[in-house]
VMD Tcl script that draws the C-alpha trace (Angstrom):
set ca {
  {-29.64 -42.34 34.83}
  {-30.67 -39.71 32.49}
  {-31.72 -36.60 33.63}
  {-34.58 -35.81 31.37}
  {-35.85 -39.15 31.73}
  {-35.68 -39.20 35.53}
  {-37.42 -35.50 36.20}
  {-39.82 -36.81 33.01}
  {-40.44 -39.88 35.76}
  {-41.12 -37.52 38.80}
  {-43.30 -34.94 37.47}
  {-45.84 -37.61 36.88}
  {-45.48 -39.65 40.51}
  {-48.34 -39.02 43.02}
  {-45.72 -39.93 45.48}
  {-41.86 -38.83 45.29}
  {-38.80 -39.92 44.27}
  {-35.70 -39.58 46.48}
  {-31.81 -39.80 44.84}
  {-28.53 -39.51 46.62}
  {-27.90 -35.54 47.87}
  {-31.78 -34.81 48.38}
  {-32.48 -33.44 52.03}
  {-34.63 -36.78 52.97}
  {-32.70 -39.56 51.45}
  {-30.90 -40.85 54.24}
  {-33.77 -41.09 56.07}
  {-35.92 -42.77 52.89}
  {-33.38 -45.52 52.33}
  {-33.38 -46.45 56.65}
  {-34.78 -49.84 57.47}
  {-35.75 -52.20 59.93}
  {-31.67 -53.78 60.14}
  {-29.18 -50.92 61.17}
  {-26.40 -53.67 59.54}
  {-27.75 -52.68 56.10}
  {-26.42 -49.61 54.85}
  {-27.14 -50.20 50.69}
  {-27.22 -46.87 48.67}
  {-30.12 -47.21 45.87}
  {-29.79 -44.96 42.47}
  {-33.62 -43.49 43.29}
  {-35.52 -44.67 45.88}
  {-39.96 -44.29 44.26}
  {-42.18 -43.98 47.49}
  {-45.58 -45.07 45.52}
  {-48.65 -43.29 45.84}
  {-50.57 -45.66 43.36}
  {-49.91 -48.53 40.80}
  {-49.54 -46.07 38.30}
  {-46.44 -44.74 39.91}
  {-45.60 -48.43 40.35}
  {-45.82 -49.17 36.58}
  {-44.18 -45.88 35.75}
  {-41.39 -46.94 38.27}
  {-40.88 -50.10 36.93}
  {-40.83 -48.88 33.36}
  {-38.37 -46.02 33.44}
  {-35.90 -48.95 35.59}
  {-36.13 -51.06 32.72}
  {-35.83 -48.45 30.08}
  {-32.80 -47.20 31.97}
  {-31.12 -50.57 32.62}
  {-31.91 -49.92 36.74}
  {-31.60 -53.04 39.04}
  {-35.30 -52.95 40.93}
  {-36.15 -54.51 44.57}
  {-39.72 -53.60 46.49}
  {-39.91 -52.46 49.79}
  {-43.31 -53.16 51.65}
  {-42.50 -52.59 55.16}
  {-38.59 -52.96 54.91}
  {-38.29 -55.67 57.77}
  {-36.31 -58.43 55.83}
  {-33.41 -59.29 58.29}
  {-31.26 -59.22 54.95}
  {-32.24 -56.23 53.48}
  {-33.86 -57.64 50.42}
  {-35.57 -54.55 49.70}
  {-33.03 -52.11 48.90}
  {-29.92 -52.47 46.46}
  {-26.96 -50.14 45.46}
  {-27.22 -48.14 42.32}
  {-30.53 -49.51 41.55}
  {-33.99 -48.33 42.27}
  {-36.66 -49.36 44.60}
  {-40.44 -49.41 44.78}
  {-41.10 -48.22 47.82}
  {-44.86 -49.00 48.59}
  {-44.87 -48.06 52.19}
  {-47.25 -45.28 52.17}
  {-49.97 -47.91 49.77}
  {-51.38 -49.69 53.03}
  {-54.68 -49.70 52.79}
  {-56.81 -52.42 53.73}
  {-60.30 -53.36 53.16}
  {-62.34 -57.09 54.49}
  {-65.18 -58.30 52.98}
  {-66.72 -59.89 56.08}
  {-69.71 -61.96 54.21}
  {-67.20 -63.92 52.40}
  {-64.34 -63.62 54.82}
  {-61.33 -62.18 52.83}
  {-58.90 -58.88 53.13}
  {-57.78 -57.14 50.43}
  {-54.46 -55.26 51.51}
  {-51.86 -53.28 49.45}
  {-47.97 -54.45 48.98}
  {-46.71 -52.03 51.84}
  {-49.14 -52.97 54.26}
  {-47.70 -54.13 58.06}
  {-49.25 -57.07 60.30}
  {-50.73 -54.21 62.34}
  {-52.88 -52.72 59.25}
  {-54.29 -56.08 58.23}
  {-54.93 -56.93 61.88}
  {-56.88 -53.61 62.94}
  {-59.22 -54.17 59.58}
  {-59.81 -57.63 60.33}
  {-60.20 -57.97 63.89}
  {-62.62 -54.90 63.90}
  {-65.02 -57.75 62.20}
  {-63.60 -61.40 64.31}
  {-61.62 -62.29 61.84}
  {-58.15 -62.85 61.29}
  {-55.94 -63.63 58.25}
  {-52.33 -66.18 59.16}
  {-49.57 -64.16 59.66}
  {-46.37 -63.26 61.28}
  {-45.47 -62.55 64.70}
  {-44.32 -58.62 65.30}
  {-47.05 -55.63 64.59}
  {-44.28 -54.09 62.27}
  {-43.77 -56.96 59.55}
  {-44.92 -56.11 55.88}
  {-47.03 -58.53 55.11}
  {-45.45 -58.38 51.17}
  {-42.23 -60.09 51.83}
  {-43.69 -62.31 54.45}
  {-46.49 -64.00 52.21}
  {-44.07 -64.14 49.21}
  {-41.28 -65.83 51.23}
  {-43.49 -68.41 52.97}
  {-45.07 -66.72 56.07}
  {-45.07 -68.40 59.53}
  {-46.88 -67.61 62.73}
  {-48.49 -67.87 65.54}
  {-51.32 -69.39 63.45}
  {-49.27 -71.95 61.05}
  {-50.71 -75.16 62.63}
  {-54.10 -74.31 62.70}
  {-54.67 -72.42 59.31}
  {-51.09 -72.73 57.09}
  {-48.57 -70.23 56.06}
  {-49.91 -66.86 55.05}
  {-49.00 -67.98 51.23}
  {-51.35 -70.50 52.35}
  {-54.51 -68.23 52.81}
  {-53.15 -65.98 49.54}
  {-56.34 -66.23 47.18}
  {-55.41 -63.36 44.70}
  {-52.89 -61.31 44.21}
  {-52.06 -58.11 41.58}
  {-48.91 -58.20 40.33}
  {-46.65 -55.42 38.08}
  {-44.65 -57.75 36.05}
  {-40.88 -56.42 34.52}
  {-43.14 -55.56 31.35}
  {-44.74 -53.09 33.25}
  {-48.34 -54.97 32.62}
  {-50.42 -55.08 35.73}
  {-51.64 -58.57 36.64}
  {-54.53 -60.86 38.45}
  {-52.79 -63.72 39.87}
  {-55.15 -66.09 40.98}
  {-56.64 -70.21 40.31}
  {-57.83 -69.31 37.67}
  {-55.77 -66.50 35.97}
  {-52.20 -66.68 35.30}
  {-52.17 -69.66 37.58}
  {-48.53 -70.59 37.66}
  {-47.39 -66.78 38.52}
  {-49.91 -67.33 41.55}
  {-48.16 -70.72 42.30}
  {-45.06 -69.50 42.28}
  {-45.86 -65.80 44.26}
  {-47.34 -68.44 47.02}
  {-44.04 -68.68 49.02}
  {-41.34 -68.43 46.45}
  {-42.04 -64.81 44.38}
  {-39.97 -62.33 46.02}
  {-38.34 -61.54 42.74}
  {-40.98 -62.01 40.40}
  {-42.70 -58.43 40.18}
  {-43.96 -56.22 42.36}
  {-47.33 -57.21 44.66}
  {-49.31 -54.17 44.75}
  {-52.34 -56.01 46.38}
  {-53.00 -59.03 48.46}
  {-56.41 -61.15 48.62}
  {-56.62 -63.22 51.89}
  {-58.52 -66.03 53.37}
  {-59.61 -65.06 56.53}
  {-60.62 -67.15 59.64}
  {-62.93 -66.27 62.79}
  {-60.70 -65.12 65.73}
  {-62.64 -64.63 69.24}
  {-62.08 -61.58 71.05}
  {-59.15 -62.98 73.34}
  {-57.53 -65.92 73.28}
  {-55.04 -67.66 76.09}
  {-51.18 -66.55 75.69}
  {-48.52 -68.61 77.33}
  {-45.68 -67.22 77.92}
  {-43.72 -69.34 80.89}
  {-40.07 -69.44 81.63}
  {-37.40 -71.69 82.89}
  {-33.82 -71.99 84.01}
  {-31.62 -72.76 80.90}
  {-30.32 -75.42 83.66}
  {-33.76 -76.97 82.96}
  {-33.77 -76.95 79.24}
  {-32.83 -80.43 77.90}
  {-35.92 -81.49 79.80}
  {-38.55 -78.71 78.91}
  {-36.93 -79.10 75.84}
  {-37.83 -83.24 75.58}
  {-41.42 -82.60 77.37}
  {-42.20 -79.97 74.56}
  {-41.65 -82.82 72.04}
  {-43.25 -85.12 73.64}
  {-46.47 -82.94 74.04}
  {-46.20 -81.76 70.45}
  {-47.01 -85.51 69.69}
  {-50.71 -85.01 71.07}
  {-51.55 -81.21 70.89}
  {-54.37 -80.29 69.18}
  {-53.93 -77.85 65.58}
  {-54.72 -74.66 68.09}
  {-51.56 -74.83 69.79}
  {-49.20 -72.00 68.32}
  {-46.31 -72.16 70.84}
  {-42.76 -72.25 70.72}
  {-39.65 -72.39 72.50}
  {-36.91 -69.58 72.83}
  {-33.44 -69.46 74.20}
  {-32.96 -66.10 75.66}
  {-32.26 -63.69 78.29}
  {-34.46 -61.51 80.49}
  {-34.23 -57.78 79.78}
  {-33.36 -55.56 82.11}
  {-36.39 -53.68 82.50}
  {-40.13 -53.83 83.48}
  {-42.38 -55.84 83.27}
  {-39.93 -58.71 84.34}
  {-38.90 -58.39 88.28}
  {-35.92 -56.99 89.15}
  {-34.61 -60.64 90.41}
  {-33.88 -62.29 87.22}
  {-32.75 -59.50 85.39}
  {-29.75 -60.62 82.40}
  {-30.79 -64.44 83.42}
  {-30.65 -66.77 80.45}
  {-33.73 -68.51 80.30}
  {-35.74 -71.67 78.11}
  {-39.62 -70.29 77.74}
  {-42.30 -71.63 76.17}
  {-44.71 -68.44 74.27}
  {-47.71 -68.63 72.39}
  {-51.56 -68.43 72.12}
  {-54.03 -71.33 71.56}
  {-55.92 -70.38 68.57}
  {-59.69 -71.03 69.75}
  {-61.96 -70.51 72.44}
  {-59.87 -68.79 75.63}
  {-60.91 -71.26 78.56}
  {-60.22 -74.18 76.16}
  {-56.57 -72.71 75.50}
  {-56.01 -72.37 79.21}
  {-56.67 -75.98 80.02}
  {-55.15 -77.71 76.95}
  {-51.97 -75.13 77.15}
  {-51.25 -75.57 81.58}
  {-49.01 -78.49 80.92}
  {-45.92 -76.34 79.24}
  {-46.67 -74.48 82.39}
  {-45.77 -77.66 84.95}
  {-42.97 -79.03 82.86}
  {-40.04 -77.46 85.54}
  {-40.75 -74.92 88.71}
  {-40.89 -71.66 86.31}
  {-38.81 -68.46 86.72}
  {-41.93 -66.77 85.36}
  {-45.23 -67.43 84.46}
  {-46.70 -64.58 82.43}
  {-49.42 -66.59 80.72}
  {-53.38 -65.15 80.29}
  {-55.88 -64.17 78.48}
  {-55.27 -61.16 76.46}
  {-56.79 -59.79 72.89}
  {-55.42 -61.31 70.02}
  {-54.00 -58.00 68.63}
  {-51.79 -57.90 72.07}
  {-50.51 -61.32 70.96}
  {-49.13 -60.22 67.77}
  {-47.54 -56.78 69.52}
  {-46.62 -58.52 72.53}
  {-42.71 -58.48 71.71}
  {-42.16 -55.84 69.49}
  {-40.25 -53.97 71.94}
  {-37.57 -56.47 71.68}
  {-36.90 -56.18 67.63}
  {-37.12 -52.10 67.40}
  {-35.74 -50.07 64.24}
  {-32.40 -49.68 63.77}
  {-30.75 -52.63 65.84}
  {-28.45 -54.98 64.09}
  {-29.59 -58.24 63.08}
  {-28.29 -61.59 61.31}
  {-30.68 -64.39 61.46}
  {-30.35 -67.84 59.89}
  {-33.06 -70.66 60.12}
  {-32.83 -74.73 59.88}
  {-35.78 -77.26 59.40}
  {-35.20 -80.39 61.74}
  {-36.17 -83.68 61.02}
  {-36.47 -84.41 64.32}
  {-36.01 -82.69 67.95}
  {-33.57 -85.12 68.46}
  {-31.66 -85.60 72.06}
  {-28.62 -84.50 70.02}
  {-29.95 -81.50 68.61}
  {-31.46 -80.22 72.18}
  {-27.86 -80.37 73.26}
  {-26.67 -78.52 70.38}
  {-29.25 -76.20 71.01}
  {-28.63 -75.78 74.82}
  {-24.46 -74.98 73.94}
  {-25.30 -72.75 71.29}
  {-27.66 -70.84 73.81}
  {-25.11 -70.81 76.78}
  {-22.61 -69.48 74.16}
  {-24.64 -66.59 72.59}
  {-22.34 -63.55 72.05}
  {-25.47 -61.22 72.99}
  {-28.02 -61.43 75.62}
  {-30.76 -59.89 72.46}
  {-29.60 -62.89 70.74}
  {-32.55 -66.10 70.76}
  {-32.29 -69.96 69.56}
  {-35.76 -70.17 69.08}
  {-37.98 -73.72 68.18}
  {-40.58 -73.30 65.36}
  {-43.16 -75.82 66.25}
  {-44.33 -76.73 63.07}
  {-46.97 -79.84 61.79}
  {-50.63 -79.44 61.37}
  {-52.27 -77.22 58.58}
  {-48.84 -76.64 57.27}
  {-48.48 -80.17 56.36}
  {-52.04 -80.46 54.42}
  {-50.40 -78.64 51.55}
  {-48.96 -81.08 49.51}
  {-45.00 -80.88 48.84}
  {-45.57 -79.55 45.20}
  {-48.57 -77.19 45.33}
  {-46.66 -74.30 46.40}
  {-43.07 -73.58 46.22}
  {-42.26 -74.03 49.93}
  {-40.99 -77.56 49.94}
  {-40.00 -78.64 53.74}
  {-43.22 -79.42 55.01}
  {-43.77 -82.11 56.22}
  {-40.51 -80.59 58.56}
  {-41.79 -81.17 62.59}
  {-39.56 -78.52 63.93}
  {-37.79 -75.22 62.34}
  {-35.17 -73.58 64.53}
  {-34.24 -69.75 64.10}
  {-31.33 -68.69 65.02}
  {-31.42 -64.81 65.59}
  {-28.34 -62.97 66.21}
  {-29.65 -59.46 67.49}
  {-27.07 -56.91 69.49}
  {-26.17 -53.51 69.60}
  {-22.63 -51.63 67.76}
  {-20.84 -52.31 64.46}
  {-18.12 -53.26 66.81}
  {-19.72 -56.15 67.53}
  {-20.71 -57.82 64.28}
  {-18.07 -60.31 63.59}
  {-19.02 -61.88 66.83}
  {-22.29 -61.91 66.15}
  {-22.48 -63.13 62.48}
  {-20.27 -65.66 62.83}
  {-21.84 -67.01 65.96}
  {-25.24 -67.48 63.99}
  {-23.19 -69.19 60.79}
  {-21.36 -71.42 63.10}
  {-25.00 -72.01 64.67}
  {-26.19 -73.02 61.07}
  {-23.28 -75.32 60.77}
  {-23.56 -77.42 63.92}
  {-27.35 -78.38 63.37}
  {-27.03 -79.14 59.75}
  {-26.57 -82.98 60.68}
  {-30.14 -82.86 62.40}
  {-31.84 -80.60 59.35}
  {-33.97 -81.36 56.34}
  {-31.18 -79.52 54.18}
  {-33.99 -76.41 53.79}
  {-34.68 -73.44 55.58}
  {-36.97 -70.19 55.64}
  {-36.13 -67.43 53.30}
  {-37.52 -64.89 54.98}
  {-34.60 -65.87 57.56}
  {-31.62 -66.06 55.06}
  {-30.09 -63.78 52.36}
  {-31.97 -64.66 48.98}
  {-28.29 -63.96 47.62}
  {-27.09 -67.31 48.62}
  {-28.56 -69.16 45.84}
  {-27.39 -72.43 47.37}
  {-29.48 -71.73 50.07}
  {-32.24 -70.83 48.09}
  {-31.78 -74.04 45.82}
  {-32.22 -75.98 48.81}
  {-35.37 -74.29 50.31}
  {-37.51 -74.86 47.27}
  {-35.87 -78.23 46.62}
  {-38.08 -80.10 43.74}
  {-39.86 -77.02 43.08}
  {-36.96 -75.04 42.41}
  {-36.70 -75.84 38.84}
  {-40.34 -74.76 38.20}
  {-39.78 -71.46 40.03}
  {-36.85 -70.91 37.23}
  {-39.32 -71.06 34.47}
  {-41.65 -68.94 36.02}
  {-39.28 -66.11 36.61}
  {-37.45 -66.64 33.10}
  {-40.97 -66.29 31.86}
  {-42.47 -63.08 33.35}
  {-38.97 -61.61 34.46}
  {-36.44 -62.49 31.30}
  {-33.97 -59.94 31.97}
  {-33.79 -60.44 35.35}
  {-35.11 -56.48 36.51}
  {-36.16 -57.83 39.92}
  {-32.89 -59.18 41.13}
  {-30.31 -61.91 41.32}
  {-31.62 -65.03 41.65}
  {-31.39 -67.84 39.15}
}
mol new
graphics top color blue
foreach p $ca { graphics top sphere $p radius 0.5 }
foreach p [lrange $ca 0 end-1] q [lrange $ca 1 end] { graphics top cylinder $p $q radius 0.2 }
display resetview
């Protein structure tokens, strides 16, 4: 980088600039995955879209790589680079909800938590993901499931306007009726199409508590909860945001003493609707076996979404991978039950993406995301502790990948995968993956926001 050009670029920031040597940059380029250890050129903590633009300028003017960080919690690390620089917009988190017409306007480094506090505050909550941490940037852009998906869609689903600084440096509307195919394609495939400053959401009525399942089983039990859960998917109501997780019980409060580092099936989610209503449509996951634990209630819906962030903290290492099913077939539970009695950690969870309802009223082709009609999506999250035990870990989750691919759609979640594996990405977007091409050739030429072609 030049010199003159970079201290030309940080006298006129509201925010800062950090570059390799300066007292805080270790700490600046720290995210959510401790396995990620990339070493960015000049990390730009935003204070405004004019330091975005600014950013984004000088990077192309000096030939800089750029990725976006909103709240740095993609499991691959999508958000930072080596030798590049980033546009970090994780002090721009500001939210604001128009209650009258029910929408949110956030900025691109707001978390879950932000958007929820705003919304809630008026009973009203926009789709998103499932930990109070998330940025709600790379989750929307990348698809964006949840413990609402069935009832409302994918958070690119309830995306009604977005503004967008493109590699041009020109700040941009997205919308239906402005620059319509950028807001196509930023609707669950536009992680690498410019940088999101601000997010317009749908939002939906939420009551002040809803009814949260959370029930667990003996993994002996597992190929039957396992069958029973697919057999009551056939019938359940749009409301019904569970799913299933492989997994062992943590050593620690609130779960007794008794079943401590026991591997477990469980069945966890909220009904998304009236509390009593939950309770009696959700008590048959909680009679399919004689439960280990039965943890289920009512509780706020702002518990719901922080109710396991405890178990994905900062700085743990993580590999996740994800398949769509195209059925819960007997032969994929029992892949599923020998992958979980062979996980190499006990953070490590097989867990079953119940998928169907409002997800499916999108059509295949009106957003990028193109496995939807997909009943089931497993994720397969290798979490653990110590560099000494990656290889274990990693290849566990690829192997994991491999033995279900007979059962899968041939996609998978991005937001679960490293966006570097354009084969993987080819496959996720499937039809619409020639479309997204255009789009980015169009408003991204040279490439300035990453790899993928």
């Amino acid at each position: 980088m030049n010199a003159q050009a970079l201290n030309n670029l940080t006298s006129r920031l509201s925010g800062r600039a950090f570059t390799p040597g300066d007292a805080d940059y270790e700490e600046a380029r720290k995210i959510w995955n401790g396995t990620i250890d990339k070493k960015p050129g000049v990390i730009v903590r935003c204070g405004s879209v004019d330091d975005v633009i600014a950013a984004v300028n000088f990077a192309r003017t000096e030939g800089l790589a750029v990725s976006v960080r909103g709240g740095g919690h993609h499991v691959a690390g999508g958000s930072l680079n080596d030798g590049g620089l980033v546009v970090d917009l994780s002090q721009m988190r500001s939210v604001s909800v128009d209650a009258a017409a029910q929408t949110a306007r956030a900025e691109g480094g707001a978390q879950l938590q932000d958007v929820d506090t705003a919304t809630l505050a008026h009973g009203l909550a926009v789709p998103m993901g499932l930990f109070s941490e998330t940025g709600i940037a790379g989750l929307t852009l990348a698809g964006g499931y949840g413990w609402q998906s069935r009832s409302r869609g994918l958070s690119c689903d309830n995306l009604v306007g977005a503004e967008v600084v493109t590699a041009d440096g020109k700040l941009l509307r997205a919308g239906s009726a402005e620059n319509p195919d950028l807001f196509w394609a930023l609707r669950g495939g536009g992680t690498n199409l410019g940088v999101v400053t601000s997010f317009e959401y749908r939002a939906h009525p939420m009551p002040d508590e809803v009814f949260f399942a959370f029930v667990a089983y003996p993994l002996t039990e597992a190929k039957h909860v396992l069958a029973r859960l697919r057999e009551f998917n056939v019938t359940s109501p749009r409301g019904v945001g569970v799913l299933s997780v492989i997994w062992t019980f943590p050593a620690s409060e609130p779960y007794p003493e008794a079943i401590w580092n026991q591997p477990f099936v469980g069945l966890v989610g909220p009904y998304i609707g009236d509390a009593a209503e939950g309770e009696r449509i959700l008590q048959p996951i909680r009679e399919f076996a004689t439960p280990m634990l039965d943890f289920s209630g009512r509780m706020p819906f702002a518990d719901v979404q922080r109710a396991f962030d405890e178990e994905y903290p900062q700085g743990r290492r993580y590999y996740w991978r994800s398949t769509y099913l195209k059925e819960l077939s007997d032969g994929a539970i029992d892949t599923l039950i020998d992958l979980g009695a062979r996980r190499p950690s006990p953070l490590t969870s097989l867990d079953v993406w119940v998928l169907g309802g409002a997800i499916q009223d999108i059509g295949r082709s009106e957003t990028p995301i193109a496995h939807r009609d997909a009943p089931f999506m497993i994720g397969i999250e290798s979490n653990w502790t110590g560099p000494a035990n990656d290889a274990a870990n990693i290849a566990w989750a690829r192997e994991a990948q491999t033995l279900l691919a007979s059962y899968s759609t041939g996609g998978s979640y991005l937001n679960f995968e490293d966006p570097s594996d354009q084969a993987r990405v080819a496959a996720a977007y499937g039809p619409n993956y020639k479309r997204l091409i255009q789009i980015k050739h169009r408003y991204d030429p040279d490439n300035l926001f990453g790899a993928r072609r």
